[in-house]
SEMAR-888980 format. One line per field, with one value per residue (C-alpha): y negated, x, z negated; residue number from 1. Coordinates in nm, 2 decimals, padded with zeros to 4 digits, always signed. Example, Ala and Ser with C-alpha at 12.3 -4.5 7.8 and 13.67 -1.06 7.14 Angstrom:
2
Y: +00.45, +00.11
X: +01.23, +01.37
Z: -00.78, -00.71
n: 1, 2
//
This chain:
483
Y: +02.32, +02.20, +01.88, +02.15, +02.33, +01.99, +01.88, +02.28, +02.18, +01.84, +01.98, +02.26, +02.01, +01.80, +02.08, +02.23, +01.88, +01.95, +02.03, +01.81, +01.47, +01.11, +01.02, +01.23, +01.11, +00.74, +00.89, +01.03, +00.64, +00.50, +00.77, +00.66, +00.32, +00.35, +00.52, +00.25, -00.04, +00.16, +00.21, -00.15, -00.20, -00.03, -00.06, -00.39, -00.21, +00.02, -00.23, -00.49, -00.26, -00.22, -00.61, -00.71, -00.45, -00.42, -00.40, -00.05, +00.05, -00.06, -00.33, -00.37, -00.58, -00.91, -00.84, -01.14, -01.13, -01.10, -01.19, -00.96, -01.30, -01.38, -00.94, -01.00, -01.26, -01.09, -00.79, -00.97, -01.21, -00.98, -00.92, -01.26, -01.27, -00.92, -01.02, -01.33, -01.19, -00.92, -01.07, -01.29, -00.97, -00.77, -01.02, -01.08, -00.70, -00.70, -01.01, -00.90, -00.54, -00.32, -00.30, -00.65, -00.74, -00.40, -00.45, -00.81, -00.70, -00.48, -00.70, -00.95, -00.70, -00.56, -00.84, -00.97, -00.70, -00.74, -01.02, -00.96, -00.92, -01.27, -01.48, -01.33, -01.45, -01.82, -01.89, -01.58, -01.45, -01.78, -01.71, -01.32, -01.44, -01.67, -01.37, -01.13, -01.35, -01.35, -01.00, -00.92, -01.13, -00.94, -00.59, -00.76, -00.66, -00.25, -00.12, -00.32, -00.29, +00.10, +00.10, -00.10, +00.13, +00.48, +00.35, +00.31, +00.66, +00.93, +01.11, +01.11, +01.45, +01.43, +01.13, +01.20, +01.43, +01.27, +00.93, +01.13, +01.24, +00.86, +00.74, +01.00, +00.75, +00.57, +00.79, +00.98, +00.64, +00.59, +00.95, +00.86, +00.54, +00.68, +00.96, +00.79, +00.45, +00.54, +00.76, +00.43, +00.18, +00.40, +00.50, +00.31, +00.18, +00.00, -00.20, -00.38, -00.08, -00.01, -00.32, -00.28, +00.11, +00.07, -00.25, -00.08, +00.21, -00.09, -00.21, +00.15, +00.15, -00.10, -00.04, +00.29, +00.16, -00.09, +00.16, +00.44, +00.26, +00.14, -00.02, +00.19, +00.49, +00.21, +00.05, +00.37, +00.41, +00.82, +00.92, +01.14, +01.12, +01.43, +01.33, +00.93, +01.14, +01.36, +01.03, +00.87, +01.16, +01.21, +00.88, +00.80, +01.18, +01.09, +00.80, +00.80, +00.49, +00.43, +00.40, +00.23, -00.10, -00.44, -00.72, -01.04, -00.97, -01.24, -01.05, -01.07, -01.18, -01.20, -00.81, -00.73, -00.88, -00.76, -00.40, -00.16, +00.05, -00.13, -00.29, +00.04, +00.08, -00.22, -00.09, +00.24, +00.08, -00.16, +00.03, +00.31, +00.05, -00.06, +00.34, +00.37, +00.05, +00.07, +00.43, +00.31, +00.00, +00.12, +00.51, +00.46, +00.19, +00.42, +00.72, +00.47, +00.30, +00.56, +00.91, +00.76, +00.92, +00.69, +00.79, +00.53, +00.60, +00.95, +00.93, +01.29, +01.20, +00.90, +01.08, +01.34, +01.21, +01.10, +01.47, +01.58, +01.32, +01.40, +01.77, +01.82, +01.54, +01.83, +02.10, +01.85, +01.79, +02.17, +02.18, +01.94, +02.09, +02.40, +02.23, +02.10, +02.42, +02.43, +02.25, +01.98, +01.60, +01.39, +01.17, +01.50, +01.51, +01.17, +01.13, +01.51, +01.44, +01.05, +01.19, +01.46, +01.17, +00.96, +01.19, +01.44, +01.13, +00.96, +01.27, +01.32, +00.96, +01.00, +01.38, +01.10, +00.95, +01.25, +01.45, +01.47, +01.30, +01.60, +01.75, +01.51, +01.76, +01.75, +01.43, +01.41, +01.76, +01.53, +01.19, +01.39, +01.51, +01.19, +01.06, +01.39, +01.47, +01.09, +01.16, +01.31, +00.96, +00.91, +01.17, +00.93, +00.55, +00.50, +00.59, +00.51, +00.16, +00.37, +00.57, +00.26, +00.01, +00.11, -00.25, -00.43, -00.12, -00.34, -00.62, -00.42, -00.26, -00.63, -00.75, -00.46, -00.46, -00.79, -00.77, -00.40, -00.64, -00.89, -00.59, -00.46, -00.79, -00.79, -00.45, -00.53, -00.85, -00.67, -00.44, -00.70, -00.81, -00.55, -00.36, -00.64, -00.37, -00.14, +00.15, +00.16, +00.48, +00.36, +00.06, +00.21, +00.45, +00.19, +00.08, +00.47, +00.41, +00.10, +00.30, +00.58, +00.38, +00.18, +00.51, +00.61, +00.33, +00.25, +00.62, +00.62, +00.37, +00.50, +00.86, +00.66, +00.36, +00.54, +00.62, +00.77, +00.64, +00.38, +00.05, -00.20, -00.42, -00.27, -00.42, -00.77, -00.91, -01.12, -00.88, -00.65, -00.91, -00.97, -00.60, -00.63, -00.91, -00.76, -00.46, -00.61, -00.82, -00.54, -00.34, -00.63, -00.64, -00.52, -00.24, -00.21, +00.12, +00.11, +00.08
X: -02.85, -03.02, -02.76, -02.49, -02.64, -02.68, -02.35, -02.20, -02.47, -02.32, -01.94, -02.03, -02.25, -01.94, -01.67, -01.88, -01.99, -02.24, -02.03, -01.97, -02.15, -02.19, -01.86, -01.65, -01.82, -01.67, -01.36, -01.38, -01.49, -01.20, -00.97, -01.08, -01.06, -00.71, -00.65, -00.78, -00.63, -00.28, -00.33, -00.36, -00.10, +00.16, +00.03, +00.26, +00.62, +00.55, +00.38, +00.63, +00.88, +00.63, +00.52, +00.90, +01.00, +00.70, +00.91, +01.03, +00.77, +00.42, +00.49, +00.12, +00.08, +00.26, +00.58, +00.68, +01.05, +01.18, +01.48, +01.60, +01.61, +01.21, +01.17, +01.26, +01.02, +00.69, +00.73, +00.77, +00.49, +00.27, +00.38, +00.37, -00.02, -00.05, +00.16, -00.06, -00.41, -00.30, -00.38, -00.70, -00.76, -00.79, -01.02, -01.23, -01.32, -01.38, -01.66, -01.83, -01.75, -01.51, -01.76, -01.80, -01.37, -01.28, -01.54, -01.42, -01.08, -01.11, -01.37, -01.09, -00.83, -01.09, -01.13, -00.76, -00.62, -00.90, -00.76, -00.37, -00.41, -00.57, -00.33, +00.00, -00.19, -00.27, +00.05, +00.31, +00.46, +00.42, +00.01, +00.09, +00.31, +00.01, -00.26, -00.08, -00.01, -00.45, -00.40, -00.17, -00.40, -00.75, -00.50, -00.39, -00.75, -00.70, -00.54, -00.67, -01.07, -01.01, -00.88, -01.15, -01.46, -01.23, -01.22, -01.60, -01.68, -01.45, -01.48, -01.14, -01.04, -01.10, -00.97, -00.58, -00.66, -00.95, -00.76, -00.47, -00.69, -00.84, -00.49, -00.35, -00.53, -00.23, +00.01, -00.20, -00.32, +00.03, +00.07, -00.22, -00.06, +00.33, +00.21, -00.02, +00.13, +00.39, +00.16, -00.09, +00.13, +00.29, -00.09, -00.31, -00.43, -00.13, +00.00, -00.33, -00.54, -00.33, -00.50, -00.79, -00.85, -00.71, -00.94, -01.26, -01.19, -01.16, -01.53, -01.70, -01.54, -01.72, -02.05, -02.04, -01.92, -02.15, -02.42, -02.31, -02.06, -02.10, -01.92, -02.04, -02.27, -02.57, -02.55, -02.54, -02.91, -02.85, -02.69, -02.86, -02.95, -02.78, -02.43, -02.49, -02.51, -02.22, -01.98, -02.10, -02.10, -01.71, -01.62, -01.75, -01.65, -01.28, -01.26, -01.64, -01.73, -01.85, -01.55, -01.81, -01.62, -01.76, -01.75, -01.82, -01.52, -01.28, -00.92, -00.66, -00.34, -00.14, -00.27, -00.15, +00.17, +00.27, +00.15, +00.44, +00.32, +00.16, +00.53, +00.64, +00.40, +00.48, +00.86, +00.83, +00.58, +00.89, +01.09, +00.90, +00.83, +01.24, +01.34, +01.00, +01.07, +01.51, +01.42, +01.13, +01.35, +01.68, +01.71, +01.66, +01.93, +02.16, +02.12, +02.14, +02.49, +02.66, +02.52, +02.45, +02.09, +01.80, +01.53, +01.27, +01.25, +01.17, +00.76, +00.77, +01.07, +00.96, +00.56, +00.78, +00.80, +00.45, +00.34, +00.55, +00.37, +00.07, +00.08, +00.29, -00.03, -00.25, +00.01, +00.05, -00.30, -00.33, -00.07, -00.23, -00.55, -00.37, -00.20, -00.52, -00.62, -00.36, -00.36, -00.13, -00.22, -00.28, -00.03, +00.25, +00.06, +00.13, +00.53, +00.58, +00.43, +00.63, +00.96, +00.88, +00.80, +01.10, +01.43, +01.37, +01.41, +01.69, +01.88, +01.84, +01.88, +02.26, +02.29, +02.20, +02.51, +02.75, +02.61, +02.89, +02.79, +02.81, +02.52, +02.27, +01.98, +02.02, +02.02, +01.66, +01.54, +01.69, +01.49, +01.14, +01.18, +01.27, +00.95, +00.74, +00.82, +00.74, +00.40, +00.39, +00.37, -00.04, -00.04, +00.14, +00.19, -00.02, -00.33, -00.24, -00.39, -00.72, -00.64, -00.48, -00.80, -01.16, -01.21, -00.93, -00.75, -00.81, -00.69, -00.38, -00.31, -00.28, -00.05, +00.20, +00.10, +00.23, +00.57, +00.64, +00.63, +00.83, +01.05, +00.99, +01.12, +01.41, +01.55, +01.61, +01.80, +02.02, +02.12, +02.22, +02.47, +02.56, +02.60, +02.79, +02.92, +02.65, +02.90, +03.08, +02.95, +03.10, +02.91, +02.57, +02.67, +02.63, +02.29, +02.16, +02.33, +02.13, +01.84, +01.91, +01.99, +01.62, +01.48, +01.63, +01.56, +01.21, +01.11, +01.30, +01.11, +00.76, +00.80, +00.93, +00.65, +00.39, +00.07, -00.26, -00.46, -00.75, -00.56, -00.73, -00.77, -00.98, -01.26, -01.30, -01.19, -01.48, -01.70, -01.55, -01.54, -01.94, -02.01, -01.80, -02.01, -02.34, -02.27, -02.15, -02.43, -02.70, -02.52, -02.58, -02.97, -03.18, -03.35, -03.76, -03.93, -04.30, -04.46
Z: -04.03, -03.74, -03.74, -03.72, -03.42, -03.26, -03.33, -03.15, -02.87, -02.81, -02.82, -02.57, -02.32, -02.36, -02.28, -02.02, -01.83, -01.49, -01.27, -00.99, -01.05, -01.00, -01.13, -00.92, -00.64, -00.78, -00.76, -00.44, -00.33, -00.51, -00.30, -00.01, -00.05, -00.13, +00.15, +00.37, +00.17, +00.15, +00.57, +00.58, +00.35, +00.57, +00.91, +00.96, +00.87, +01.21, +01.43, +01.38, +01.58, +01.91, +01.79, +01.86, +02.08, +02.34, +02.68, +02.56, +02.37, +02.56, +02.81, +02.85, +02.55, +02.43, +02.25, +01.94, +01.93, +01.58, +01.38, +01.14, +00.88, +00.97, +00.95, +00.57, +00.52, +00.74, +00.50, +00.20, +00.25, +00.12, -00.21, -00.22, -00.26, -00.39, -00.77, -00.79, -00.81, -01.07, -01.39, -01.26, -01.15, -01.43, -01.61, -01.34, -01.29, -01.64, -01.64, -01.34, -01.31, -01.10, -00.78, -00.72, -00.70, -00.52, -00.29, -00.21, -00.20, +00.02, +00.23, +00.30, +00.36, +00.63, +00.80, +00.77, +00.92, +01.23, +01.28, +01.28, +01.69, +01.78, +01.47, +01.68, +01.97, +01.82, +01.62, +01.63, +01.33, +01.14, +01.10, +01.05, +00.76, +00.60, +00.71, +00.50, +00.21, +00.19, +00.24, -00.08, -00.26, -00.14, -00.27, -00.57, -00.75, -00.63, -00.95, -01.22, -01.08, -01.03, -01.38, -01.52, -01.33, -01.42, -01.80, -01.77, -01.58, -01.67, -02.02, -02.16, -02.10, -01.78, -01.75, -01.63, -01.35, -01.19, -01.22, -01.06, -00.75, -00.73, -00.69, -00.42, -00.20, -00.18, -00.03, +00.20, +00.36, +00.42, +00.51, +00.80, +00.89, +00.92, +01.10, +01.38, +01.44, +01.64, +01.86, +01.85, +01.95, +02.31, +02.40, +02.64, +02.29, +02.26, +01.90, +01.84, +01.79, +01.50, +01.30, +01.49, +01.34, +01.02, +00.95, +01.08, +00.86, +00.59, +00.66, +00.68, +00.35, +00.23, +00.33, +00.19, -00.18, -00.13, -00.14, -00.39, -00.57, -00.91, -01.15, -01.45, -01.49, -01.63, -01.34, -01.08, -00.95, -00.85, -01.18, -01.41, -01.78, -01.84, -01.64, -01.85, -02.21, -02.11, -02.01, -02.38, -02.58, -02.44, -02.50, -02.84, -02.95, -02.90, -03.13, -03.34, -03.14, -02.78, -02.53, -02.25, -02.19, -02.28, -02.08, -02.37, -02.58, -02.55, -02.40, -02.76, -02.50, -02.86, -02.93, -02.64, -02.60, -02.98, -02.96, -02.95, -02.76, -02.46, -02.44, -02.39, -02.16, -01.96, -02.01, -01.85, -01.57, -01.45, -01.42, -01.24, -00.98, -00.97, -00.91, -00.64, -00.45, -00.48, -00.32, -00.06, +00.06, +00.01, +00.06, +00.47, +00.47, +00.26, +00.54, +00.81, +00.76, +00.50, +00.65, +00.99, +01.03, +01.07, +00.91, +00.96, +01.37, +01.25, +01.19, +01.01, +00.79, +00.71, +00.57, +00.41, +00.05, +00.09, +00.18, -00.14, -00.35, -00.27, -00.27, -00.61, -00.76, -00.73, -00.88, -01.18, -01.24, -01.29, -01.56, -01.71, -01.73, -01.85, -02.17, -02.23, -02.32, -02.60, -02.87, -02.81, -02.79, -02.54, -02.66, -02.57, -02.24, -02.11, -02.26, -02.15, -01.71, -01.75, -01.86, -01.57, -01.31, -01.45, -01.55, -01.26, -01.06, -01.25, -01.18, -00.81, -00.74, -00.93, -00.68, -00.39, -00.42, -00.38, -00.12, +00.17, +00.51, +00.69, +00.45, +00.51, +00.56, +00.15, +00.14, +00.31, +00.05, -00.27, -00.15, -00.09, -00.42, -00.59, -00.44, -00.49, -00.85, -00.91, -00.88, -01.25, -01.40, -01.28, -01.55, -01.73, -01.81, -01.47, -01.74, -02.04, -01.99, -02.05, -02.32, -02.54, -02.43, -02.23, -02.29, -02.15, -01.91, -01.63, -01.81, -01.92, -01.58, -01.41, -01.67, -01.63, -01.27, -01.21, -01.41, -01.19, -00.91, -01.04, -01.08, -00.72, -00.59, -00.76, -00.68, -00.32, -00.42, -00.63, -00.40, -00.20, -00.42, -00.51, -00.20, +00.04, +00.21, +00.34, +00.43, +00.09, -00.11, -00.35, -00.40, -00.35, -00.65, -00.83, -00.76, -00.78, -01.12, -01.22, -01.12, -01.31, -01.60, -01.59, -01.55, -01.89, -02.11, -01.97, -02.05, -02.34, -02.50, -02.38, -02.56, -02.88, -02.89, -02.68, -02.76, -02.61, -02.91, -02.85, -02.99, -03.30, -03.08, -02.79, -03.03, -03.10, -03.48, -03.49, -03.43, -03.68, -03.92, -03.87, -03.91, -04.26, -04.42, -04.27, -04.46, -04.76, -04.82, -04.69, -05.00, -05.23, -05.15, -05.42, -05.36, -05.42, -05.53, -05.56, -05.85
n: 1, 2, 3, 4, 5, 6, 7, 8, 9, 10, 11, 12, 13, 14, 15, 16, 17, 18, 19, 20, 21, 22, 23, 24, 25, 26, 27, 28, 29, 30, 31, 32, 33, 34, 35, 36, 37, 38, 39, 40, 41, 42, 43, 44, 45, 46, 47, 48, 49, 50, 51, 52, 53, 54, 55, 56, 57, 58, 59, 60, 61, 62, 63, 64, 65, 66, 67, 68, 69, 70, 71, 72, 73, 74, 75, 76, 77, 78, 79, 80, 81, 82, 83, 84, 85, 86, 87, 88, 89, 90, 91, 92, 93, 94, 95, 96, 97, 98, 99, 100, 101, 102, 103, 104, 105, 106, 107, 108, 109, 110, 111, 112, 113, 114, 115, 116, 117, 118, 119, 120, 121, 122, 123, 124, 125, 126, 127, 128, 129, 130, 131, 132, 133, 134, 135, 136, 137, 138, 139, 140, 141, 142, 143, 144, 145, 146, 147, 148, 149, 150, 151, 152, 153, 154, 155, 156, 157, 158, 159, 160, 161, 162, 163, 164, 165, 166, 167, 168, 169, 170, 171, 172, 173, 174, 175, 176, 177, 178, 179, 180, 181, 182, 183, 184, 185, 186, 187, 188, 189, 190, 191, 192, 193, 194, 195, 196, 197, 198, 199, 200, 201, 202, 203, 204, 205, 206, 207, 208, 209, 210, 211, 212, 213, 214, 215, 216, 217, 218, 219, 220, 221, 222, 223, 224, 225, 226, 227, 228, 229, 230, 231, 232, 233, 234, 235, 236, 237, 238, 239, 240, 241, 242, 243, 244, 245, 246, 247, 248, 249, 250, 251, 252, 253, 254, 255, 256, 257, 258, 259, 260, 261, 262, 263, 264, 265, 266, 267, 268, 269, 270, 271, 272, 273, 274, 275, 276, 277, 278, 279, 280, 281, 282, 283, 284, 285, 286, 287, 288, 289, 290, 291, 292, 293, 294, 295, 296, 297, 298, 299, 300, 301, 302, 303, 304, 305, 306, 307, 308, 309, 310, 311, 312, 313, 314, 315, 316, 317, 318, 319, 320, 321, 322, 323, 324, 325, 326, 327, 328, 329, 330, 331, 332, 333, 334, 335, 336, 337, 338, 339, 340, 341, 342, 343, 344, 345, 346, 347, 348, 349, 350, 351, 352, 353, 354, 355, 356, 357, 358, 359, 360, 361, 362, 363, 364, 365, 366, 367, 368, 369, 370, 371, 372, 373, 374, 375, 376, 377, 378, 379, 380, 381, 382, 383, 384, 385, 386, 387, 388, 389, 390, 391, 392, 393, 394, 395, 396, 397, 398, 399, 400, 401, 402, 403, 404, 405, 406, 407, 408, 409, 410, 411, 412, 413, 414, 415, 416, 417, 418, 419, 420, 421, 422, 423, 424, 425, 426, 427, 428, 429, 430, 431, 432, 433, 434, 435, 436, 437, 438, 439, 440, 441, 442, 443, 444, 445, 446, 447, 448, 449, 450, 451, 452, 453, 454, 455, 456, 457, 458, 459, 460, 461, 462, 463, 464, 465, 466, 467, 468, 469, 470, 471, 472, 473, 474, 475, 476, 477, 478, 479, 480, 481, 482, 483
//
C-alpha cells in the first residue's frame, strides 16, 4: 500500500513540477544566447550596404566598395565554417558537456565580430571573408550543444514547449538586428557600432552563462534536490529507465544511419531548411524584379516574418500544451505541429506564384505567413532528436544539421538555373514548385517513419549485453539458507 501511495505521490510531484526553476532559467540562457549569436549572425547582410555604400549612407566612416560577384561570396563565407563544425560538434558537446562548446562558441563569435571593424581596416573584404568563416565555425556548435544540455534538463513533457521558447532566440535576435541596423549605421555611431554592440552583447553573454549556466542539473551548483528528483523521475517515468544523457557510450553511427525513423527525421529537417532558406534568399529577389517592390530596403518588412515567427511560437506552444491534456501521443503531437509548419507553407509558397503584380500587399501577408506558420516544426522534427535519443540528441541534431545546410546551399544554386531570367513568373513557379514538392515528401515521410519513442540504440549494446550475462549468471548462483 504504501508503494502505491508513493508511486500516486511521484506521478503528482511529477505533473505538478515547482513552478519556475533552475531549468527554465537554462532556457531562458539558451534564448538569450541565440539571440546574440543570431544578432551576430545577421548583422553583416545590413552593414555590408552602409560598408559599400558609405558616401550616401554615413560619409563619416570608410566605405569598402563591393561587387555584387564578391557580395555572393562575403555572405556565403559563413556557412562555409558554420556546416563544418556540425557533426564535431555534436560529439564534442556530448564528451565535455553542452556548457563548455556553447560557451566557446559563442566566445569566438564575440570576439570575431569585435573585430569585423579593424579586419576591413587591415585587409578589406578579403579578411571579413576569412573572419566570418571562424565565425560560422564558432556558430556551428549552437544547435547541437543546446540540444545536448535541453535533452539533459527538460522532463519530457515539457520538453517541446520550453525547447520552443529556447529557440525563439533566433528570430528575435534577428528581429533586434533588422530593426536597428539601419538606424545604427546613419547615426553618429555610424556602421561599426553595429559589430561593436552586437559583439559586446555576445561577451555579457558569456559571462553570465559562465556563471549560472550548466550543462546538466548535477552539475548546476543553485539547483535544488527537489527540482534534480523532478527532472529524473520525468525522464526515467517515460521509458522505465533514466533519460539523463551519458557521456562514455561510444556514438552507434551505423544505428543511426539505418534507423527509419531518424532518416525521416533527417528527411523532413532538409527540406525544412530548402523551403526556409529558398524563401529567406529568394522571396525578396522574387518581389524585387517580378512585383517591383524591394523589400530588403524596407527594415520593417524585412522583421515582418520574423515578428510572425516569433509570436505564432508562443500560440503553438499553447496548443501543445492543450493536446497534452488529451490523451493523444506524443508521437501525434510532433507529426500533427510538422505537417502544420510544412503543408501550410507548401501551400502559400504555390499562392506566391499567382498573386497579380498590382496586389503585392498579398504578396508580403502570404510570405509572413509562410515564414510565421513555419515556426510549428520546433514542436516538431526540431525536437525529435530528443525524444528518439537523450544520449546522442546532440549528436543527432549535428548530423541532420549539417545535411539541412548542405540543402541550404543548394537551393540558391538552383534557382539560378532555374530562374535565368529573374522577371519570368513563369520560371520562378517553378522553383515555388520544387519547394512545395520537398515540402511534401520530406513531411510525408516523417508522419509515416516518425517516431517520438526513445530509440534501442540510445543505450549502448555492450552494455546491454553485460547487464544480460550478469543477470544470467547471478540467477545461476546457488542460493544459501541457514541452517
Amino acid at each position: 500500500m504504501a508503494g502505491i501511495n508513493g508511486n500516486v505521490k511521484n506521478r503528482r510531484f511529477e505533473e505538478e513540477g515547482t513552478g519556475l526553476g533552475v531549468r527554465h532559467l537554462q532556457i531562458f540562457l539558451l534564448f538569450s544566447g541565440l539571440t546574440v549569436g543570431f544578432a551576430m549572425r545577421v548583422n553583416l547582410s545590413v552593414a555590408v550596404v552602409a560598408m559599400s555604400q558609405a558616401a550616401e549612407i554615413n560619409p563619416n566612416f570608410p566605405e569598402y566598395p563591393l561587387t555584387e560577384q564578391m557580395r555572393a561570396v562575403v555572405m556565403s563565407s559563413f556557412f562555409w565554417g558554420y556546416l563544418a563544425t556540425q557533426i564535431p560538434a555534436g560529439i564534442l558537446s556530448r564528451r565535455f558537456g553542452g556548457k563548455v562548446t556553447l560557451l566557446t562558441g559563442v566566445s569566438v563569435c564575440s570576439v570575431l565580430t569585435l573585430l569585423t571593424p579593424f579586419a576591413a581596416s587591415l585587409g578589406g573584404w578579403n579578411y571579413i571573408i576569412g573572419l566570418r568563416l571562424v565565425e560560422g565555425l564558432g556558430q556551428g556548435v549552437f544547435f547541437p550543444s543546446a540540444h545536448t544540455i535541453i535533452s539533459a534538463w527538460i522532463p519530457p513533457k515539457e520538453r517541446g514547449a520550453l525547447a520552443t521558447y529556447a529557440y525563439t532566440g533566433g528570430p528575435f535576435g534577428t528581429i533586434i538586428m533588422l530593426a536597428t541596423s539601419g538606424w545604427i549605421a546613419s547615426s553618429p555611431l555610424g556602421w561599426p557600432s553595429i559589430f561593436y554592440l552586437s559583439g559586446a552583447s555576445g561577451v555579457l553573454w558569456v559571462i553570465a552563462y559562465y556563471i549560472w549556466g550548466a550543462s546538466s542539473p548535477q552539475e548546476s551548483k543553485s539547483i535544488s534536490e527537489e527540482e534534480i528528483k523532478l527532472i529524473e523521475m520525468a525522464q526515467s517515468n517515460a521509458t522505465g529507465k533514466s533519460q539523463q544523457p551519458h557521456n562514455r557510450h561510444a556514438t552507434p553511427w551505423l544505428s543511426f544511419l539505418t534507423s527509419g525513423p531518424f532518416l525521416a527525421l533527417i528527411a523532413t529537417h532538409a527540406v525544412s531548411a530548402w523551403g526556409y532558406w529558398t524563401l529567406l534568399t529568394q522571396i525578396p529577389t522574387y518581389m524585387n524584379y517580378v512585383l517591383g517592390k524591394d523589400i530588403k530596403s524596407n527594415a520593417l518588412l524585412s522583421s515582418l516574418p520574423y515578428i510572425a515567427n516569433l509570436v505564432l511560437s508562443f500560440v503553438f506552444v499553447w496548443i501543445s500544451k492543450a493536446m497534452q491534456k488529451t490523451s493523444l501521443s506524443l508521437a501525434f503531437n510532433r507529426k500533427f505541429f510538422n505537417t502544420i509548419g510544412t503543408y501550410i507553407p507548401m501551400v502559400l509558397l504555390v499562392a506566391l506564384g499567382y498573386v497579380p503584380k498590382e496586389n503585392d500587399t498579398l504578396v508580403v501577408v502570404l510570405l509572413t505567413l509562410t515564414v510565421g506558420v513555419n515556426a510549428a516544426i520546433h514542436l516538431g522534427f526540431q525536437v525529435n532528436h530528443i525524444d528518439l535519443s537523450p544520449n546522442f540528441a546532440g549528436t543527432l541534431m549535428g548530423v541532420s544539421n549539417g545535411l539541412a545546410s548542405i540543402m541550404s546551399f543548394c537551393a540558391p544554386l538552383l534557382v539560378g538555373k532555374i530562374v535565368p531570367d529573374k522577371q519570368s513568373v513563369e520560371q520562378w513557379r517553378w522553383v515555388f514548385f520544387i519547394a512545395a514538392f520537398f515540402y511534401f515528401v520530406g513531411n510525408g515521410l516523417f508522419v509515416l517513419f516518425g517516431s517520438a519513442t526513445v530509440q534501442p540504440w540510445n543505450e549502448p549494446p555492450s552494455k546491454s549485453r553485460r547487464s544480460s550475462i550478469y543477470s544470467e549468471l547471478e540467477s545461476q548462483k546457488p542460493v544459501n539458507s541457514e541452517k
